[in-house]
C-alpha positions in Angstrom: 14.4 -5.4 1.7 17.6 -5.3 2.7 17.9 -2.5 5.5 20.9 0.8 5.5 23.6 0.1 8.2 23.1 3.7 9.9 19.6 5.1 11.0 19.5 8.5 10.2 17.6 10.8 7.5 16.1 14.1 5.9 14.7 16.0 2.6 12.9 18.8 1.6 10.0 18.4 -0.9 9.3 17.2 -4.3 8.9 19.1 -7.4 6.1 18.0 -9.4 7.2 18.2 -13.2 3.9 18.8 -15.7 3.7 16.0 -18.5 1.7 16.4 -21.8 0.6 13.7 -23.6 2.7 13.6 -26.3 5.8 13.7 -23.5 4.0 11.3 -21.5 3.5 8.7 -24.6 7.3 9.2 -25.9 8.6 8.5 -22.4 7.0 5.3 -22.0 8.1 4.6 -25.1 11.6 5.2 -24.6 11.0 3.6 -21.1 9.9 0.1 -23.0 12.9 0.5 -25.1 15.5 1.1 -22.2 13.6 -2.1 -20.8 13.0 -4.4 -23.4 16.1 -6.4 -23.3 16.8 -7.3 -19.5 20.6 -7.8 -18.6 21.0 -11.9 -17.9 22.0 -11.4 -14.7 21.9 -8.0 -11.9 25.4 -6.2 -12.0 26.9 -7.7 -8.4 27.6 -4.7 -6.0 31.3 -5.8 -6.3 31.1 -4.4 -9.8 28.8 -1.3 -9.0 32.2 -0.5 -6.6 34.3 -1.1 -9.6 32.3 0.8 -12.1 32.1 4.3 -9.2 35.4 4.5 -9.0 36.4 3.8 -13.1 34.1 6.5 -13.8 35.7 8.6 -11.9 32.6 9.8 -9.9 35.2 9.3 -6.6 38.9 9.2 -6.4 40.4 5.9 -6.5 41.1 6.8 -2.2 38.0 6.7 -1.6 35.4 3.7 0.0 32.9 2.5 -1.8 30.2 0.3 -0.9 27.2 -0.8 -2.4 23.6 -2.6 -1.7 20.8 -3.7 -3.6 17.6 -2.4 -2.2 15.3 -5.0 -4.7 14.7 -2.9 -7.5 16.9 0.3 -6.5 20.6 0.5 -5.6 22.2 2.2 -2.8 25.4 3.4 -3.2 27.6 4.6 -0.3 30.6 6.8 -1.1 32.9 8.1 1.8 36.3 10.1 1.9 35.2 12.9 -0.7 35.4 16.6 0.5 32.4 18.6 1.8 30.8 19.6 -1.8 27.7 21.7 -2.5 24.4 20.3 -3.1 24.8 21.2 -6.8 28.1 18.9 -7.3 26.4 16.1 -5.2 23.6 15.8 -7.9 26.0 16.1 -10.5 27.9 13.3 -9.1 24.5 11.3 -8.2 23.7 11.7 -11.8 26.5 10.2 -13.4 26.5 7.3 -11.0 22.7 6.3 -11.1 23.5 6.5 -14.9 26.0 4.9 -15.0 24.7 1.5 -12.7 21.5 1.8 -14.8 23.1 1.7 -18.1 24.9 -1.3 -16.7 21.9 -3.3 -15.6 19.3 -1.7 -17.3 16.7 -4.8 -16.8 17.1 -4.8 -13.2 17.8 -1.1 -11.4 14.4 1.2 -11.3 16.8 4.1 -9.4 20.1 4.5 -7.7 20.3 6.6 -4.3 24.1 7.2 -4.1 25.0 8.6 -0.2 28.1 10.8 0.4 29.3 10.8 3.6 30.1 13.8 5.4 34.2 14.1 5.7 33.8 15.1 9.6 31.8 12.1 10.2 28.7 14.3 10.9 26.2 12.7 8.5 25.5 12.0 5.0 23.7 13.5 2.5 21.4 10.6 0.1 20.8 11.4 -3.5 18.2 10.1 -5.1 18.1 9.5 -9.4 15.3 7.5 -10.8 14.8 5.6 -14.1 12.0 7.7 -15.3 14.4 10.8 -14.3 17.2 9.4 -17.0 15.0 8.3 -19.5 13.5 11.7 -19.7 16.9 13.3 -20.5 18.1 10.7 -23.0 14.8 10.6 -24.7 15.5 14.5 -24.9 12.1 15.8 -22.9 14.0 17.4 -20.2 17.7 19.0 -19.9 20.3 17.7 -17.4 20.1 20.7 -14.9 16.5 20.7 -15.0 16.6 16.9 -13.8 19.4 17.7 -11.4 17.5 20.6 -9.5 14.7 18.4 -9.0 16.3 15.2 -7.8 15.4 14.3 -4.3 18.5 15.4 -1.6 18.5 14.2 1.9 20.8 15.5 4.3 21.4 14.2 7.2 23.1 14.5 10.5 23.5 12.3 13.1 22.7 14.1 15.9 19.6 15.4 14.7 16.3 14.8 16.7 14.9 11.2 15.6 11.5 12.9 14.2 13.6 15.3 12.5 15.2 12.5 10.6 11.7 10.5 10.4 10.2 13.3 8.8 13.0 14.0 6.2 12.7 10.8 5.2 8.5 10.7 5.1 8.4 14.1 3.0 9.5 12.9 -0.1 8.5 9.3 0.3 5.2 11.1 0.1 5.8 13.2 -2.7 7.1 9.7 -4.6 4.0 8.2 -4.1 1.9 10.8 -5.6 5.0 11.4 -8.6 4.2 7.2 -9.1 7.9 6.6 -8.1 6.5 3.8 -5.9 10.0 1.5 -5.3 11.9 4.8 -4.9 8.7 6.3 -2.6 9.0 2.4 -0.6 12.2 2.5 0.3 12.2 6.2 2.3 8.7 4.8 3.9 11.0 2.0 5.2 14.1 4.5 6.2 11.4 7.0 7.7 10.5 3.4 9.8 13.4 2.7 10.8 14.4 6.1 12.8 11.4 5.7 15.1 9.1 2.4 14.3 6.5 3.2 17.2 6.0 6.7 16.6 5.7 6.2 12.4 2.2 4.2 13.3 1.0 6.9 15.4 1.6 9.4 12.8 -1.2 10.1 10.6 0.6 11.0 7.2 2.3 8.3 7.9 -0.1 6.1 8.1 -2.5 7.6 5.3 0.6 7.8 3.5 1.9 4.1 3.3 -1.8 3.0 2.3 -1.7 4.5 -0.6 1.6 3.4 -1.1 0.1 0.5 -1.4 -2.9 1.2 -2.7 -1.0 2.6 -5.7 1.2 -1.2 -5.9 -2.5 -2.7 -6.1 -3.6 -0.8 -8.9 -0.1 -1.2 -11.0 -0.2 -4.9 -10.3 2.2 -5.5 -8.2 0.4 -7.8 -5.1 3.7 -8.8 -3.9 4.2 -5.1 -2.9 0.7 -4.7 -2.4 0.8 -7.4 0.1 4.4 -6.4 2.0 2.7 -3.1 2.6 -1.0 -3.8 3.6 1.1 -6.6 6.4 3.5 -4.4 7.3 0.4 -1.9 8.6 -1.2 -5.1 10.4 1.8 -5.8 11.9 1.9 -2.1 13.0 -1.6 -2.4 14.4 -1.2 -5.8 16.0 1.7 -4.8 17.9 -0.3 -1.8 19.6 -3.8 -2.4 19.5 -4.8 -0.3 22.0 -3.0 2.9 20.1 -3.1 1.6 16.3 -7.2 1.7 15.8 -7.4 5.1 17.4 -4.8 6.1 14.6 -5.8 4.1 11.4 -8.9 5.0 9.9 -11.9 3.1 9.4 -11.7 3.1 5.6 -8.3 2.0 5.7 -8.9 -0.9 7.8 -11.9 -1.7 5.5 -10.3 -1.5 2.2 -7.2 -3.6 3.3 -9.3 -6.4 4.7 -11.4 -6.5 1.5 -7.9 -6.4 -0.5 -6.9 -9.4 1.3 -10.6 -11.0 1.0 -10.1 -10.3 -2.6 -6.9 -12.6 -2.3 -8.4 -15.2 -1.2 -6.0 -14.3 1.7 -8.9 -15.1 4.3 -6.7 -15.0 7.6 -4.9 -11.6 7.3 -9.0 -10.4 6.1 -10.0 -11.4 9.3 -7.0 -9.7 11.2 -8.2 -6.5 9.4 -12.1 -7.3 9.6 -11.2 -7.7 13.4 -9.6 -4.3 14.1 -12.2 -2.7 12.5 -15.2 -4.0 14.0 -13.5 -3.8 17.7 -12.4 -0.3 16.5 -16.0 0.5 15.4 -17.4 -1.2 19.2 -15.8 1.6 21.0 -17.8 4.2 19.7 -22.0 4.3 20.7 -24.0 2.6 18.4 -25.5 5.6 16.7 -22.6 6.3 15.3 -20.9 3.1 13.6 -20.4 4.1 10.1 -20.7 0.9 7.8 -20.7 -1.4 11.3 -23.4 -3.3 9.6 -21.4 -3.9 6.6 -17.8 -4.4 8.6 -19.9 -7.6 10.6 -21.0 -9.0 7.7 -17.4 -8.6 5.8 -15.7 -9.9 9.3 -18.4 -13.2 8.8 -17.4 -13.9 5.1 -13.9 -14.1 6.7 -14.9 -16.2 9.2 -17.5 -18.5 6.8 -14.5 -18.6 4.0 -12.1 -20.4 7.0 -15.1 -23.0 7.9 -15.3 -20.7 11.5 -19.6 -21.4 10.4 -20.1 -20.9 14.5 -18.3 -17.5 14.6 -19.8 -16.5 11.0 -23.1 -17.0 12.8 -22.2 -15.1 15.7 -21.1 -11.6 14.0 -24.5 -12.1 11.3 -26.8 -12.6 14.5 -25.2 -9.5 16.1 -25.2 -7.6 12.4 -28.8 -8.4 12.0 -30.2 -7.3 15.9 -28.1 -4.2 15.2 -29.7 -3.4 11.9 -33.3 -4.2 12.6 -32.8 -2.0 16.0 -31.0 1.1 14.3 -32.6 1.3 10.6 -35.6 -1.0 10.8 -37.4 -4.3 9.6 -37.4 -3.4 6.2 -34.0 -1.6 5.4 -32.1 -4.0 2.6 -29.6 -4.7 4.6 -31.4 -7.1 7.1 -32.2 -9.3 3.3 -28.1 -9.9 3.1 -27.9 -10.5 6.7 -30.7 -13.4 6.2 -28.8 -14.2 2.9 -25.5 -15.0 4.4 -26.6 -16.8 7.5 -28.5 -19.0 5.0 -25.1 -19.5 3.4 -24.1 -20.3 6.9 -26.2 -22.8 7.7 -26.1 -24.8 4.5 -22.2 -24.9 4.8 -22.9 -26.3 8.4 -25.3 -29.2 6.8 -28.9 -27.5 8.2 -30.3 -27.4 4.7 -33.5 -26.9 6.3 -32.9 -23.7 8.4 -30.7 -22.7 5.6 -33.4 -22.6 2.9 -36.4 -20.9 5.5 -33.6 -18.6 5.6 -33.3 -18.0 2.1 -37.1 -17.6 1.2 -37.4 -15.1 4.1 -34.1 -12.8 2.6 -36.3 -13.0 -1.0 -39.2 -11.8 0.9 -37.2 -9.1 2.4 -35.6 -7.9 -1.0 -39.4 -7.6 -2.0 -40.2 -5.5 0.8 -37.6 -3.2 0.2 -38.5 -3.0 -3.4 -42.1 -2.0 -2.1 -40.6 0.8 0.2 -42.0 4.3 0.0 -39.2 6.2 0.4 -36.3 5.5 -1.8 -33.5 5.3 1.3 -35.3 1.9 2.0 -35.3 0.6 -1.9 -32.3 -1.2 -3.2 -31.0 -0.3 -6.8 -33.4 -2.2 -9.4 -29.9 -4.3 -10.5 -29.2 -5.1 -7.0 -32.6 -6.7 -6.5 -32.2 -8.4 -9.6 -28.9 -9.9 -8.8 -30.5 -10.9 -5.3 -33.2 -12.5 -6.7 -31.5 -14.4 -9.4 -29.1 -15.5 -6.9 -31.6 -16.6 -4.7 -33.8 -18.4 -6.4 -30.8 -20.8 -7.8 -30.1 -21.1 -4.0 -33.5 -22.2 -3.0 -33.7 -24.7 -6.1 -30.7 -26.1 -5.5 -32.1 -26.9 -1.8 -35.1 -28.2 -2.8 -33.3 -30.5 -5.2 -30.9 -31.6 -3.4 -32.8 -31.5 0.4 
């Protein structure tokens, strides 16, 4: 994404407007309508200058610059006088409408930036699509848009954490409105004022998972992805910091993500934060450490690294049978993936005394006296059928 020329920032928080279902349903209507027909080609900024000043939003004296930010627009507007907050949005509205209306098919929002006429700051104005279509659908009234779009101002010689968190406020509040283009481009201004202190910062943090969390759910892997990287990248930089500050679950769910991609490197970067994460703490108290070994293994097995695989299972499973005994399920998947181990590795042999001692496990477990110890009756009977076409397969083709 294509980064602002000056780092500075700031906002105060997000309204949350209620929806019915009936205003939900016509919005997304109207939203499929505004959106149906893409333009050909997205309006060049040369013409989003043009189109400012014809519309009279700014004086024909004043600069105007202009920037695509992939799906949203930045407009930069200099040499207006110092105007209230109420005239900014007013001015914001008419020129996010007006760039949307003239590239409808390519522009999700338009923050429009008026600069300060001392040269102190700026103040950034942000109108979304969803924001316009609500008025010209008639659901909601101009001014009641206006006094709820997001306003950022800034000064330059504010504190950078003052500027970070102006930025990270409404980026947050974004997120949870589902304005998640809008929402990832103040996570990526918010970045930009202070990048080592933004990973050490837990909203932050929390915050730009679910960022992309929320991309993975729409669809959108390609923003899914940028995110979840940008946070390895993050960790990576500063591993001795990063795993104190990124939780356990989030390290978890973004290496099974990328598993889930068949993206089996940047799984095992993830897999491999957690688990030496997870080896700083005593081993009475490793939530899911059993299950982050054998996730780190798949990684590992899915790569063709069969000796490392067999390295973090052998670990997994002396941990397991130490801390939750012989019998607990989860020493039958341990024995069940280093199977799958050594059969990828060509030991057919070892692979399928393997396998028959997992299926003797799951029928152990089933046999268990206190429920804690018993897998779920599906579970065992997905293990077993999976099993047993593993061990015929051996014996037919050993």
């Amino acid at each position: 994404m294509q980064e602002h020329k000056e780092k500075i920032v700031s906002l105060p928080g997000l309204m949350k407007r209620p929806v019915t279902t009936a205003v939900f349903l016509a919005l997304s209507l109207t939203t499929v309508a505004l959106r149906a027909e893409p333009a050909l080609a997205q309006i060049a900024p040369a013409q989003i200058n043009k189109l400012i000043l014809a519309s009279k939003i700014a004086p024909a004296t004043a600069s105007v610059s202009s920037s695509r930010l992939e799906e949203e627009v930045l407009v930069e507007i200099r040499g207006l006088p110092a105007l209230s907050p109420a005239a900014l949005k007013e001015k914001a509205y008419l020129a996010g409408r007006a760039i949307m209306h003239a590239d409808p098919g390519y522009v999700r929002g338009v923050i429009t930036r008026f600069y300060q006429p001392d040269g102190t700051g700026y103040v950034d104005v942000l109108l979304t699509g969803k924001d316009l279509v609500s008025v010209e659908a008639g659901l909601l009234n101009n001014g009641a848009v206006r006094n709820e779009m997001v306003l950022v101002p800034l000064n330059f010689n504010e504190p950078a954490v003052s500027r970070f968190d102006k930025y990270l406020n409404p980026a947050l509040a974004l997120t949870a409105d589902n304005e998640l283009y809008a929402s990832r481009v103040f996570f990526d201004w918010a970045l930009s004022q202070d990048p080592q202190q933004a990973f050490r910062n837990q909203r932050f943090i929390n915050g730009l998972f679910a960022l992309g969390k929320a991309f993975d759910l729409r669809g959108d892997l390609k923003q899914a992805d940028l995110v979840y990287g940008r946070l390895l990248s993050a960790i990576d930089s500063d591993k001795s910091d990063q795993n104190t500050s990124v939780s356990f679950d989030v390290l978890r769910q973004i290496a099974t993500y990328f598993k889930s991609q068949n993206d089996y490197a940047r799984a095992e970067q993830a897999a491999t934060f957690l688990v030496e994460a997870q080896r700083k703490r005593a081993l009475n108290n490793r939530p899911g450490f059993v299950g982050d070994m054998r996730l780190l293994s798949s990684c590992y097995r899915h790569q063709g690294k069969v000796v490392d695989a067999k390295k973090a299972l052998e670990e997994a499973l002396l941990l397991s049978r130490n801390v939750a005994g012989e019998n607990n399920p989860e020493v039958a998947l341990i024995l069940e993936d280093l199977g799958d181990c050594y059969s990828i590795g060509g030991d057919p042999i070892q692979a399928l005394a393997l396998y028959k001692q997992a299926k003797e496990k799951y029928d152990t477990s089933m046999a268990a006296r206190h429920s804690a110890m018993r897998p779920d009756y599906e579970i065992y009977q997905s293990a077993m059928k999976r099993l047993k076409k593993k061990i015929g397969t051996l014996k037919t083709t050993g």
